[in-house]
C-alpha positions in Angstrom: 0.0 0.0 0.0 2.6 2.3 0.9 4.5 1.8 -2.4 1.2 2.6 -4.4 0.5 6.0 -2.5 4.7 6.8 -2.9 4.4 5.9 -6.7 1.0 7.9 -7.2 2.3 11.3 -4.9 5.2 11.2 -7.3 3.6 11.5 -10.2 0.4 13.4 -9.3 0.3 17.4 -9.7 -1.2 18.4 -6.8 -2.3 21.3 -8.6 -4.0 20.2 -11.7 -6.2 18.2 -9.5 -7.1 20.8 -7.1 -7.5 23.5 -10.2 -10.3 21.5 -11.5 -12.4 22.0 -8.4 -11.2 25.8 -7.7 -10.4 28.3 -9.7 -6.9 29.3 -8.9 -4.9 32.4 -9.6 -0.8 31.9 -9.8 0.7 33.9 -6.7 4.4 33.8 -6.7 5.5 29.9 -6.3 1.9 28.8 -5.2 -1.7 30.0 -6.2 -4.6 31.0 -4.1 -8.2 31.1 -4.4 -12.1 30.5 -2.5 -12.0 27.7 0.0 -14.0 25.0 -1.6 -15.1 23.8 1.7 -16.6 26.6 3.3 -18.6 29.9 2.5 -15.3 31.7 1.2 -15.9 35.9 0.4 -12.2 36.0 0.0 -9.4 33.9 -1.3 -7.9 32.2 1.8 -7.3 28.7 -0.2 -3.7 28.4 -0.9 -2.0 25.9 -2.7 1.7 24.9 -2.3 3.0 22.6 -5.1 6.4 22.4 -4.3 5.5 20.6 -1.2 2.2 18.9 -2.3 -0.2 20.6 0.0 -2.8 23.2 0.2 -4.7 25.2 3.2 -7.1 27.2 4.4 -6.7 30.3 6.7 -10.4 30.9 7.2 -11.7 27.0 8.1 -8.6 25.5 9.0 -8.5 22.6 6.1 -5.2 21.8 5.1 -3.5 18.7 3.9 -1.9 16.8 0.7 -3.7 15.9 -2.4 -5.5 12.2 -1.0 -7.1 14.6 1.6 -8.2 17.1 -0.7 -9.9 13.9 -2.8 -11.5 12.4 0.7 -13.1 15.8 2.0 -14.2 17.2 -1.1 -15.8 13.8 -2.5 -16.4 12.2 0.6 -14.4 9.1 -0.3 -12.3 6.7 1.8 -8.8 6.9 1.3 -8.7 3.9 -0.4 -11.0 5.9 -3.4 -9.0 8.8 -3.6 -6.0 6.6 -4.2 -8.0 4.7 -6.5 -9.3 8.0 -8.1 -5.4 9.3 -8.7 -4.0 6.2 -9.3 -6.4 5.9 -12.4 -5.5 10.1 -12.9 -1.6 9.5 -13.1 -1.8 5.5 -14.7 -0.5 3.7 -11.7 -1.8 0.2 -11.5 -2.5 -0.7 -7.5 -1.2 -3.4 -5.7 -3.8 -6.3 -5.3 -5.5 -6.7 -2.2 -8.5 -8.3 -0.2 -11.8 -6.9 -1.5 -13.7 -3.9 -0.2 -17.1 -5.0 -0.3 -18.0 -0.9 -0.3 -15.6 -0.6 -3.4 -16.7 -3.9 -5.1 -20.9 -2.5 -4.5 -19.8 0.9 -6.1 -18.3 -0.8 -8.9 -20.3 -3.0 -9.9 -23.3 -0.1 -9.8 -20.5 1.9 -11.8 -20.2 -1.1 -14.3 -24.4 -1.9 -14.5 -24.8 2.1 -15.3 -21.7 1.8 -18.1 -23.8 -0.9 -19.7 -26.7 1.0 -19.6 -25.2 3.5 -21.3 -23.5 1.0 -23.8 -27.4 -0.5 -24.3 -28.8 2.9 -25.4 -25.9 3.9 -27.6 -26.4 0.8 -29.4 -30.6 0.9 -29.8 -29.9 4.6 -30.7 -27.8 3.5 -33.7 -30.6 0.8 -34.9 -33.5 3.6 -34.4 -34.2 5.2 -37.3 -36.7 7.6 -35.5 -34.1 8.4 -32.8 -32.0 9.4 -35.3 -34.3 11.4 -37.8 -35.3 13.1 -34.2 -32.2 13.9 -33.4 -31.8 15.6 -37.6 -35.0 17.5 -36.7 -32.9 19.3 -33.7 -29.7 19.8 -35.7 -27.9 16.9 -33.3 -25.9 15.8 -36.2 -24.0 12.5 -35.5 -20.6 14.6 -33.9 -22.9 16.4 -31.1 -24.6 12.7 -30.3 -21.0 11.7 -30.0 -20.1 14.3 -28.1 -23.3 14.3 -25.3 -23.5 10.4 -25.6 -27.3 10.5 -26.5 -28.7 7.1 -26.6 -32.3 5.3 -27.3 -34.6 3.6 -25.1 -36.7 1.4 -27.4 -40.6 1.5 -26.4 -40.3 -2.5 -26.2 -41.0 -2.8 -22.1 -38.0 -4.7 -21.0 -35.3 -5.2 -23.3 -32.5 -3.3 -21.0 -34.1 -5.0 -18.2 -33.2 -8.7 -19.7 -30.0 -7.4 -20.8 -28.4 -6.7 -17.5 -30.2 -9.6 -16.1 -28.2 -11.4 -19.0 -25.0 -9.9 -17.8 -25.4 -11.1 -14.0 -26.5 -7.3 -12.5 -29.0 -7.5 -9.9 -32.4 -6.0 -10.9 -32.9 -4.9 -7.8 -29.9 -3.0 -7.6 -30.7 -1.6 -10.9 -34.3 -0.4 -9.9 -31.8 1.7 -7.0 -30.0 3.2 -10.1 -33.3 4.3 -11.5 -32.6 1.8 -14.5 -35.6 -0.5 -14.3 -38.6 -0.1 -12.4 -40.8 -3.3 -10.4 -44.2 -3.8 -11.3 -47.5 -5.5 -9.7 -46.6 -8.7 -10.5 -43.2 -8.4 -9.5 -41.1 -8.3 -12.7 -38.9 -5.8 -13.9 -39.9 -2.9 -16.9 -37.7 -0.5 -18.7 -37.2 3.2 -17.1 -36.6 4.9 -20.0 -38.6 3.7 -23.2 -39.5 5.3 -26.6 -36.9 7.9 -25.1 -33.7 9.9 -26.3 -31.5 9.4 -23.4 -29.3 11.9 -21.8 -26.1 10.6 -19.8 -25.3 12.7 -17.1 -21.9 12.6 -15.7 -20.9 14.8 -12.1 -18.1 17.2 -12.6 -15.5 15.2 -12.5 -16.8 12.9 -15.3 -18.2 10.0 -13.9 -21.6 8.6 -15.5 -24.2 8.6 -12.2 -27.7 9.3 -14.0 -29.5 9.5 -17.5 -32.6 12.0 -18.2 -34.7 11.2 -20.9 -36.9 13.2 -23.4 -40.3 12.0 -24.9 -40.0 11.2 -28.7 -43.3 11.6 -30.1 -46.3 11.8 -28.3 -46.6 11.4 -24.1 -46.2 12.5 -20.8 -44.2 12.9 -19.6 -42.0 14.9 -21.6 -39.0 14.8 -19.3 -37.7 12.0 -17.1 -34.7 13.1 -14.6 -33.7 10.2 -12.6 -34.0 9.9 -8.9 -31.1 10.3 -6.3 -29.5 7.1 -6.2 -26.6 5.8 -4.7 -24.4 7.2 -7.1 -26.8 10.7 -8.3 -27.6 13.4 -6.3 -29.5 16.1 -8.1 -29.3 18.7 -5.5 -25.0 18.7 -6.1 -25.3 17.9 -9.8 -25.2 20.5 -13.0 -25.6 18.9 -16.0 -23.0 19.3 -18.3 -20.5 20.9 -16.0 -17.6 17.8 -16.5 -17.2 20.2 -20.0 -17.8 23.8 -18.6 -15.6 23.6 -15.8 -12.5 24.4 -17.7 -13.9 27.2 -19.4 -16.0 28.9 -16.9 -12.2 28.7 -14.8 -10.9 30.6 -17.8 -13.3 33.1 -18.3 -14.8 33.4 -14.7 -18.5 32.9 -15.8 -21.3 30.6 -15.6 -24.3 30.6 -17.9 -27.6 28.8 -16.3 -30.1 27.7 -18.2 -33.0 24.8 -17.6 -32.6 21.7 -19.5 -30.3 19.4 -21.1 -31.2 20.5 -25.0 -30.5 24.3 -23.8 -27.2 23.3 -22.6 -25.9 21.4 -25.8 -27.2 24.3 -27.7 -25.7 27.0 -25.6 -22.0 24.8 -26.2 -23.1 24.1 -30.0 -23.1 27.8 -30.1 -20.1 28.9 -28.3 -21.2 29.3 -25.6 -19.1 26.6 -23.3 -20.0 27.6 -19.7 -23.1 26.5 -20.1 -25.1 24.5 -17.4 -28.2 23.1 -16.1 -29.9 21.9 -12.5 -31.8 18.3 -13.4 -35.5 18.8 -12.6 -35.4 20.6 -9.8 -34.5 24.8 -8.7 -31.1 25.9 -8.0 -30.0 24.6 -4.9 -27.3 26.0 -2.5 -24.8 23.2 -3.1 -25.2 24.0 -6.4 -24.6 27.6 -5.9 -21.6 26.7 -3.8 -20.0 24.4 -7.1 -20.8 27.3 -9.4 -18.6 29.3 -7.4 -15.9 27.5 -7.5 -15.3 28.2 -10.6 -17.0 31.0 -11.9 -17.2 34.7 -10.2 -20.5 35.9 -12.4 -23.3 34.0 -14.3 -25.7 34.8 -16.5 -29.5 33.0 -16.3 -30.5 32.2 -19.3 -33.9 30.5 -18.4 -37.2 30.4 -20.4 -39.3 33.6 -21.3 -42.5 32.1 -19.6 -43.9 32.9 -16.4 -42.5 29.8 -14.5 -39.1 30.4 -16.0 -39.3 34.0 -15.2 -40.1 33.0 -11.6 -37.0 30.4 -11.4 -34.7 32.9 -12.5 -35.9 35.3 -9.7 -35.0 33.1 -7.4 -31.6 31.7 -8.8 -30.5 35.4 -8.4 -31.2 36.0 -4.8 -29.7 32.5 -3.9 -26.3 33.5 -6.1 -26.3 37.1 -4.8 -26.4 35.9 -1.4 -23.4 34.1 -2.0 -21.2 36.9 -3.8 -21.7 35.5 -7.4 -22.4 38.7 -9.4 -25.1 38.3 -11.3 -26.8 39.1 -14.7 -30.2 38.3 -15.9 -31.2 37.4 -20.4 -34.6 39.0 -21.6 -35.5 36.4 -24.3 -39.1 36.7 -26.2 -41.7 35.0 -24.8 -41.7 31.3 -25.7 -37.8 31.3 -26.9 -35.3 29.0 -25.2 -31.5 28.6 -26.2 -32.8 25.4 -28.0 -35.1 27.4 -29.9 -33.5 30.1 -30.5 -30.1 28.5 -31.9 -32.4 27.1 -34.2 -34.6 29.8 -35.5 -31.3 32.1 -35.5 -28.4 30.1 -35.8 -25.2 30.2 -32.7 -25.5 34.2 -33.2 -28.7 34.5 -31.7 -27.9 32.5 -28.6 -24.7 34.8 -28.1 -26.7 38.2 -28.4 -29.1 36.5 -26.2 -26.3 36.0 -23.4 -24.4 39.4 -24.0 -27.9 41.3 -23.6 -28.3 40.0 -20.2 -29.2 43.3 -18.0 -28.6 43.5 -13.9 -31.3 41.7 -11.5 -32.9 45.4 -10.9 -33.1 46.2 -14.7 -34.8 42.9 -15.4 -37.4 42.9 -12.6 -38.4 46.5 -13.8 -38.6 45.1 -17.2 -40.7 42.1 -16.7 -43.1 44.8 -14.2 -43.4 47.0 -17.0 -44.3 43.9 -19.1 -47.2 43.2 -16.6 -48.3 46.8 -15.1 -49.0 50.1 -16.4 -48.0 53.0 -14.2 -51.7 54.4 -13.6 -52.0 51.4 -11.2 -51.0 51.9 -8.0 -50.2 48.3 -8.1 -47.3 49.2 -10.6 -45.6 51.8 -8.0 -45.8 49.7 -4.9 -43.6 46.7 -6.6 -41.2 49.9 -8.2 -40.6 51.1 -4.8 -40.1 47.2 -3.5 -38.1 46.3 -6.9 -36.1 49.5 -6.0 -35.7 49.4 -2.1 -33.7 46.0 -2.7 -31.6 47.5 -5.6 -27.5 46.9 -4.6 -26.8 50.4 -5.1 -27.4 54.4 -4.5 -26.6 55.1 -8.4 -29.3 52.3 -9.5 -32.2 54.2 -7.1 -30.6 57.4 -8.6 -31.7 56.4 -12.2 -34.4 54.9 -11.9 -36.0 57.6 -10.0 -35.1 60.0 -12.7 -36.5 57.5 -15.4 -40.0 57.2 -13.9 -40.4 60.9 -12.3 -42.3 61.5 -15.4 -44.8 58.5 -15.3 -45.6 59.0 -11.4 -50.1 60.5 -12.0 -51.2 62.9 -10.0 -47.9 65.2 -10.1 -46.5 67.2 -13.1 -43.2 68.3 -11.0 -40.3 66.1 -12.4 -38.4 67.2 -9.4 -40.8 66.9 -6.7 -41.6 63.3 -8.7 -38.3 61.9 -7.9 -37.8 63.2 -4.8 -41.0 61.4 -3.5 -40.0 58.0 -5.6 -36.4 58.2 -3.7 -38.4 58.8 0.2 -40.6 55.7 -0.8 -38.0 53.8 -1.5 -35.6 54.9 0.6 -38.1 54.3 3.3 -38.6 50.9 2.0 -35.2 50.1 2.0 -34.2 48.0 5.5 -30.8 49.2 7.2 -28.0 46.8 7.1 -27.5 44.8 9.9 -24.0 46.5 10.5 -22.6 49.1 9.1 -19.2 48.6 7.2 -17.1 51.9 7.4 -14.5 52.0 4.3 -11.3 52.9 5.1 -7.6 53.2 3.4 -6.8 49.8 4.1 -6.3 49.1 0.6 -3.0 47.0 0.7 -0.8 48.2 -2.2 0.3 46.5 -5.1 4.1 47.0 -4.0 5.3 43.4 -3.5 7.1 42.8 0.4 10.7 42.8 0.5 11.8 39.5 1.3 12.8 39.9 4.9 10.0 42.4 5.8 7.6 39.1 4.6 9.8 37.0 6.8 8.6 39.2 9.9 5.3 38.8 8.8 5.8 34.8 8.3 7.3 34.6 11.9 3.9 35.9 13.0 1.9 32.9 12.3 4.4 30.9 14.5 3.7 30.8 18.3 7.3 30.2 18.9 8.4 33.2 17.1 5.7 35.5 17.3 6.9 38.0 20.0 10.0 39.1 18.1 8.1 39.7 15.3 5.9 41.8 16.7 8.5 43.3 18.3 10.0 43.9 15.0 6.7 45.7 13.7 6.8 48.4 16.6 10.2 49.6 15.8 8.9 50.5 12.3 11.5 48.7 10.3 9.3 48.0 7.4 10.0 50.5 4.1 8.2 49.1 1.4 4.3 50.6 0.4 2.4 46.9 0.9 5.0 46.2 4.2 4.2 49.7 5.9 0.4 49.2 5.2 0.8 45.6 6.4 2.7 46.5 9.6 0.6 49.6 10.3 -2.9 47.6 9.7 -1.6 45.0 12.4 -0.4 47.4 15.5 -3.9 48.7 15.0 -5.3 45.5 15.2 -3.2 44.4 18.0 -2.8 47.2 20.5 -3.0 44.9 23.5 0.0 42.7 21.9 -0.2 39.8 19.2 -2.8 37.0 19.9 -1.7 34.1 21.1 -2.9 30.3 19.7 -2.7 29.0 15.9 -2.8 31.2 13.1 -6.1 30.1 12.0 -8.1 31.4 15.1 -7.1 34.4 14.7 -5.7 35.0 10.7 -9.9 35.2 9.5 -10.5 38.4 11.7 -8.0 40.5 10.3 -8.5 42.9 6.8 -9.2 40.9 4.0 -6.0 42.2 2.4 -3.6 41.3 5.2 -4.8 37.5 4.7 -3.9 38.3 1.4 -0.7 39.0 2.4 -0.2 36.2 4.8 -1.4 33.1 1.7 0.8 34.9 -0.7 3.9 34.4 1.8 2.8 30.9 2.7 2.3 30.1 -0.6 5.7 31.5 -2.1 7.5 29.9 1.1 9.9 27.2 0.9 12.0 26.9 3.9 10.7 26.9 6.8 11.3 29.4 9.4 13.8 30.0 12.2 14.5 31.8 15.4 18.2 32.7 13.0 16.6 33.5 10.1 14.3 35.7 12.2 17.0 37.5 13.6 18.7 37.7 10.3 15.8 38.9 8.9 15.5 41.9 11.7 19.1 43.0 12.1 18.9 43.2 7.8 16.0 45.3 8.4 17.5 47.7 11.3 20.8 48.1 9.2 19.0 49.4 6.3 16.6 51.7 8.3 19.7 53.0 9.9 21.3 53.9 6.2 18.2 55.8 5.4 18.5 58.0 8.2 21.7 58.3 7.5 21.1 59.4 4.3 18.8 61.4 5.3 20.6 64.0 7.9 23.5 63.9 5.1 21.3 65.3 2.9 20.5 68.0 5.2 17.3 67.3 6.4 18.4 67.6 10.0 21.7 68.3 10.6 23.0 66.9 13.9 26.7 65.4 14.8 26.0 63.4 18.2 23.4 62.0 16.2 24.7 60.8 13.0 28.1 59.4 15.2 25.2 57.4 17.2 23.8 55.8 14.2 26.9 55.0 12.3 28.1 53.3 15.5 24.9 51.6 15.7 25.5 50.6 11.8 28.7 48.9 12.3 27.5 46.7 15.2 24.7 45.6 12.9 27.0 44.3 10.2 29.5 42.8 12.8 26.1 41.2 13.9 25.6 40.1 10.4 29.2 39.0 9.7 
C-alpha cells in the first residue's frame, strides 16, 4: 500500500487536481483562491505545489492531495487513491476486496452498460435518429453528449443486465428499471432519447430522458441514487468547468437541450440543474469556478419566476449576477435554431442586472396608472444593490408617477418611498484606506510577517513591527494595519483562530507568503531577517541628515556606530 500511495504522490500534480475544483490564480511559487469547503468571500485557499499541500486560513483545512480527494468527495482513502491512481496510470497493488468498493463498482459497471445499451438501440432507431436531424444533433454532437435510445419495447434493457449477472434490484436503485405488480422488472426509459449525465469530475451517475413523439411525460430526470444526487449535480459541468475557470462565468439555463445548444453555439460555460430549482450546493459548485453567471432560463412565467429566485440564492453568495430577456416562448434550444449560434450569443451578451430585469418584466405586466405598478417599483427598487441604480431609476420614472407634473418633486418622492422601504443593514461597514498596495514585500519584511503565524516566534516579530523597520508601500500598510489591530500585543494560539479576523487584504498577504514559502522558518533566520531590516533603516536616516534634512553630529556618530554593530552582527 505504501508503495502505491509513494508511486502515485510522485507522479500526481497536486495542482492540476485541485484547479479542477477551484479556480486558482498563480501567486508567486503557489496560487490562491475561494476555500471549496466553506462559505469563502475571500481567497484564503492556498496551494503549495512544491510541497504537495494546500490550506485554508479561514476554516482551518489543510492537507496533501489524498485529503483534498477524501473531504471534497467524501471518499475513503482507499478511493482517492483509486481515483489518482487511475489520474496518473498507476496500477495498484492487489488486495483483499472492499465490499464498499466492489458494490460501487459494480453499480458503476451496471450504469456503463446501460449507457453501452442505449448507444447501441440509438444507432438501430431510425426515428431516434431522424429526431435527433430534426434538432440539428448531427452524429458529432450525439457523439459528443453520448445520447442514446430507449426502445418502447418494455424490458429489453431490463433482460439485458439480467443477461450480464446485475442485480435488478440493484438496478431499480440506479433508476434503470422499475418493479411492477406482478413483480417483474420494466424499462425506465422507453421510446426515449436518453441523456447521460456525468458529475463534474466525469463520472456517469444518472441518464434523463426526453419523450420522442407523443406522451407524458415529456421529461424523465432520474432519482437520487446511490451514485446521483440532483441537489450537487449540474448537467454538463464535467465540460464547462475548464472554461468557466478561464473566463470566470457561468451561464444557467433549464434543460439538457438548452445546454448542448448554448456549447453548439459557443457558448461553453453553459449548465443546467436536473429537474429541480437551483439549490445551494449547487450555488456553492458554481462558485468554485466562476465569479459571475448569467440565467438564461425560459421567457415564460415559471421560468421567469426560477430565475428570480436563482439570483437572490447566487447574490447571497457573492456570485455577481446578470439576468437574459428572451421573447416569450424562446429557449436557447429554440433560439439557436430559428437564429443560428448568433442569436444564442446576443441572447447572453444582452443580459441586463437583476434590478433592470425585474423592472422590465413589471413594466411587461403593469402600467404605471396602477397603483399596483408603484408599490412593486418602490419594493423592486428598495432591494436594488446600489445608491446610483435608485438614482436612475427615480429619474426615469419621475415623469410616469399621475397625480404630479413636478419632475423634481416626482423623484424626490419615488427616492423617500424607496428609501423608506429600503431596511438598514445589519451593520454598518465603514471604508477605510486599508487598501494593501500592489508593492510586492521585501523578502525579509515578509519573513517578519511569516514569523507571525508561529507561536514560537511571534513575540519578536511583533516586536519587530513596533520599531517600524518595514520601508516598502504593501509592508508599511501591512505592519501599520496589524499594531492597530493588536494594540494589547499579538494573539496568542494558531494562526487560523485568529488570521480570519483580520482585513481581507492582510490574509492576502499572509497566503501569498505561505504560498511562495519554501523553507521553513527560524528563530536565526528571524534574527537575520531583523538586524537586515534595522541596518538598512539605519542607512536611510543616514542618508537622510547627510542630505541636510536635519543636521545633527551626536546624532549621525550614534547611528553609524549603531550601523557597524549591525554588520559585525551580520558577519
Amino acid at each position: 500500500m505504501s508503495d502505491d500511495v509513494e508511486k502515485v504522490r510522485s507522479r500526481i500534480n497536486i495542482v492540476n487536481v485541485i484547479e479542477r475544483r477551484v479556480n486558482l490564480k498563480k501567486t508567486g511559487r503557489g496560487f490562491t483562491g475561494l476555500c471549496p469547503f466553506h462559505d469563502d468571500k475571500n481567497p484564503s485557499f492556498s496551494v503549495n505545489p512544491s510541497t504537495g499541500t494546500y490550506r485554508c486560513w479561514s476554516c482551518g483545512a489543510k492537507g496533501d492531495v489524498f485529503n483534498f480527494v477524501m473531504e471534497l468527495d467524501r471518499l475513503t482513502f482507499r478511493e482517492a487513491l483509486e481515483v489518482l491512481a487511475a489520474e496518473a496510470g498507476v496500477e495498484l497493488s492487489r488486495r483483499p476486496s472492499d465490499p464498499e468498493i466492489a458494490l460501487r463498482q459494480r453499480r458503476q459497471a451496471a450504469m456503463n452498460l446501460a449507457q453501452e445499451f442505449f448507444v447501441d438501440q440509438f444507432e438501430r432507431s431510425d426515428l431516434a435518429k431522424s429526431y435527433c436531424d430534426g434538432r440539428g444533433l448531427d452524429s458529432s454532437v450525439r457523439k459528443e453528449w453520448g445520447l442514446g435510445f430507449g426502445p418502447p419495447s418494455g424490458d429489453l434493457l431490463a433482460n439485458h443486465l439480467k443477461k450480464a449477472g446485475y442485480s435488478l434490484q440493484e438496478c431499480q436503485e440506479l433508476f434503470l428499471v422499475e418493479k411492477d405488480s406482478s413483480g417483474g422488472y420494466f424499462d425506465r426509459f422507453r421510446s426515449r432519447l436518453v441523456i447521460p449525465i456525468l458529475d463534474e469530475r466525469g463520472r456517469l451517475v444518472a441518464f434523463g430522458g426526453r419523450i420522442i413523439g407523443d406522451g407524458i411525460p415529456k421529461y424523465i430526470n432520474s432519482s437520487d441514487t446511490p451514485l446521483f444526487s440532483k441537489r450537487r449535480t449540474l448537467y454538463g459541468m464535467n465540460i464547462a468547468r475548464s472554461v468557466m475557470s478561464e473566463s470566470g462565468r457561468c451561464v444557467l439555463v433549464e434543460g439538457f437541450l438548452d445546454v448542448i445548444a448554448c456549447h453548439r453555439a459557443g457558448v461553453k460555460e453553459a449548465v443546467a440543474s436536473l429537474g429541480t430549482s437551483l439549490s445551494e450546493e449547487h450555488v456553492a459548485l458554481i462558485k468554485r469556478w466562476a465569479q459571475e453567471a448569467v440565467i438564461l432560463y425560459d421567457a415564460d412565467k415559471a421560468g421567469q419566476a426560477a430565475a428570480d429566485r436563482a439570483e437572490k440564492m447566487l447574490t447571497a453568495q457573492g456570485v455577481k449576477v446578470k439576468i437574459a430577456l428572451m421573447a416569450d416562448g424562446q429557449d436557447p434550444d429554440t433560439l439557436l435554431r430559428s437564429g443560428g449560434p448568433d442569436a444564442v450569443l446576443a441572447a447572453v451578451a444582452s443580459a441586463v442586472p437583476p434590478t433592470e430585469f425585474r423592472m422590465e418584466q413589471l413594466r411587461q405586466r403593469m402600467k404605471p396608472e396602477h397603483d399596483e405598478f408603484w408599490a412593486e417599483a418602490f419594493s423592486i427598487l428598495a432591494s436594488a444593490k446600489s445608491l446610483l441604480e435608485i438614482e436612475r431609476y427615480s429619474t426615469e420614472l419621475a415623469g410616469l408617477y399621475p397625480g404630479i407634473r413636478d419632475r423634481v418633486a416626482a423623484e424626490k418622492l419615488i427616492k423617500r418611498e424607496v428609501l423608506r422601504r429600503r431596511k438598514a443593514p445589519a451593520r454598518a461597514v465603514v471604508q477605510t484606506a486599508t487598501k494593501v498596495p500592489k508593492a510586492a514585500v521585501h523578502a525579509s519584511e515578509g519573513q517578519v510577517i511569516r514569523a507571525l503565524l508561529m507561536p514560537e516566534l511571534r513575540r519578536a516579530a511583533f516586536l519587530a513591527l513596533q520599531e517600524d523597520l518595514f520601508f516598502t508601500g504593501q509592508g508599511v500598510q501591512v505592519a501599520s494595519l496589524l499594531l492597530a489591530k493588536w494594540s494589547d500585543g499579538p494573539p496568542s494560539g494558531a494562526a487560523n483562530q485568529w488570521v480570519p479576523g483580520l482585513d481581507p487584504e492582510v490574509q492576502d498577504v499572509f497566503a501569498m507568503l505561505e504560498a511562495k514559502a519554501i523553507l521553513s522558518m527560524s528563530q536565526e533566520s528571524l534574527a537575520d531577517a531583523i538586524n537586515w531590516l534595522k541596518q538598512k533603516k539605519a542607512e536611510r536616516e543616514l542618508q537622510r541628515i547627510k542630505g541636510g534634512l536635519g543636521e545633527d553630529a551626536s546624532k549621525l556618530e550614534i547611528i553609524q556606530r549603531s550601523l557597524e554593530e549591525l554588520k559585525n552582527k551580520k558577519s
